[in-house]
C-alpha positions as CSV (number, residue, x, y, z in Angstrom):
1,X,0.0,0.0,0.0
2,X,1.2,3.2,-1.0
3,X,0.5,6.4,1.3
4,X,-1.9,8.8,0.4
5,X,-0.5,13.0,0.6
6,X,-1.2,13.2,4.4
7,X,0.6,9.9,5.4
8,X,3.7,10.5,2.6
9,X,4.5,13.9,4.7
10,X,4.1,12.1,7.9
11,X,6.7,9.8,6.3
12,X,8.7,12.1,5.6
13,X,8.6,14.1,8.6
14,X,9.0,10.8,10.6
15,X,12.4,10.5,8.0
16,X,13.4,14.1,8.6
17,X,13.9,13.5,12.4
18,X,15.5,10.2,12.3
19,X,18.2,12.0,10.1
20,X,18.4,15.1,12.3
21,X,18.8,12.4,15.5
22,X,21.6,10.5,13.5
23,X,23.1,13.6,12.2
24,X,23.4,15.3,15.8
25,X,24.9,12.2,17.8
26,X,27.2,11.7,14.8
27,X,30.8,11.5,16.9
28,X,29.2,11.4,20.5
29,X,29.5,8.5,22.6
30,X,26.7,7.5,25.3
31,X,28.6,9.5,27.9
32,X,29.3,12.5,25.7
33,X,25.7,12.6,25.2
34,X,24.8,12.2,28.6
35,X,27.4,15.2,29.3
36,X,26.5,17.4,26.5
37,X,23.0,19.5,27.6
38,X,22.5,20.9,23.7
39,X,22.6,16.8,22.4
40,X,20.4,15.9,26.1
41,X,17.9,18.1,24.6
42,X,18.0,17.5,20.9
43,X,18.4,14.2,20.5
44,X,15.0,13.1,23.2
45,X,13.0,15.4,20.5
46,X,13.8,14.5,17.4
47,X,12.9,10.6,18.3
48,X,9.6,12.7,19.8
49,X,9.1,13.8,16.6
50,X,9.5,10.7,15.2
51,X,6.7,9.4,17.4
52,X,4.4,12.2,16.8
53,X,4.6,11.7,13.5
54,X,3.9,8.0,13.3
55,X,0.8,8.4,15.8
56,X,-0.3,10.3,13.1
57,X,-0.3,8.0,10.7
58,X,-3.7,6.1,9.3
59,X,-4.6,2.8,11.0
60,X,-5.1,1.8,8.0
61,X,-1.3,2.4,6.8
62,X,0.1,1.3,9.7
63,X,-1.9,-2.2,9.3
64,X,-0.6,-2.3,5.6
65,X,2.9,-2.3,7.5
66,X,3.2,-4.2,10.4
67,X,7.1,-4.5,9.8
68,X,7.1,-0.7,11.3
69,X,7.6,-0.8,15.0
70,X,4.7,2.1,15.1
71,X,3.6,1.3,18.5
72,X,6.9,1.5,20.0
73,X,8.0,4.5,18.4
74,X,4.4,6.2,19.7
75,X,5.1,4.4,22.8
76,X,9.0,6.4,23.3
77,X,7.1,9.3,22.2
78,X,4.8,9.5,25.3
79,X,7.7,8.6,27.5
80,X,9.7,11.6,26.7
81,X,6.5,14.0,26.7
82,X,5.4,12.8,29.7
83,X,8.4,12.2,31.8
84,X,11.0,14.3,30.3
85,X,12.7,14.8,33.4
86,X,13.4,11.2,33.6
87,X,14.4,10.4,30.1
88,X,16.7,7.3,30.3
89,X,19.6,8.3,27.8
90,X,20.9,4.6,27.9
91,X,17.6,3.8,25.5
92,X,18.1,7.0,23.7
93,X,21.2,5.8,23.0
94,X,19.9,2.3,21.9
95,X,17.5,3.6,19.8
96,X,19.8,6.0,17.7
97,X,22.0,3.3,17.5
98,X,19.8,0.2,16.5
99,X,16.4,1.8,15.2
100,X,17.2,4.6,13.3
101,X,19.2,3.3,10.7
102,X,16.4,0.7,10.2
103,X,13.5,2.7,10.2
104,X,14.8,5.0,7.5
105,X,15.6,2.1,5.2
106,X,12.1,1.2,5.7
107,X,10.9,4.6,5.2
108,X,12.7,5.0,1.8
109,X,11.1,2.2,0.7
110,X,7.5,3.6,1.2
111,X,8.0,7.1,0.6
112,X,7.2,8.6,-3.3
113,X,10.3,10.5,-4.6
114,X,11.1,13.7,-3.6
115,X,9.6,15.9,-5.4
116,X,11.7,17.9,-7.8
117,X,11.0,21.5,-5.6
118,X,11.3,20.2,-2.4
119,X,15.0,18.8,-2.5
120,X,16.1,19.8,1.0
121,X,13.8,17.1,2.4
């Protein structure tokens, strides 16, 4: 199942964050994170975005894909919303370094093209 307009820019909103996140902890290591307050704030909301973004998404999309961890990435969202002040970096960590890189190759695969105007997505 392709996406219709409103899920294809949650897709690639969902994709525009996972890069950010992967961009800005580029060189850190989990305790440079952990030491650096500009990454300890960025890096908790991009993977919020991500999660916004994908509880967004149509049930019926999300059904048509079941190899997208949706609920977990809805489920990290509402962790760092709702408890921000308790954000456990360790799984920060794991998820910028094991879901990610996954999720965007599955996110390539379902997203149209970028459209010819729009190349800075």
């Amino acid at each position: 199942m392709l996406p219709d307009e409103r899920d294809a820019a949650l897709l690639w909103e969902m994709r525009r964050a996972a890069a950010d996140a992967l961009d800005i902890s580029a060189g850190l290591t989990l305790e440079t994170l952990k030491e650096n307050k500009w990454s300890r704030y960025a890096l908790p909301k991009a993977i919020e975005v991500v999660g916004e973004a994908a509880s967004r998404v149509s049930k019926e999309f999300k059904d048509a894909h079941p190899e997208i961890a949706w609920r977990e990435m809805t489920g990290m969202r509402n962790r760092i919303v709702h408890d921000y002040w308790r954000v456990d970096f360790n799984i920060v960590w794991d998820v910028i370094q094991n879901a990610l890189e996954p999720l965007l190759d599955q996110l390539s695969r379902l997203l149209p093209p970028i459209p010819p105007d729009d190349q800075q997505l």
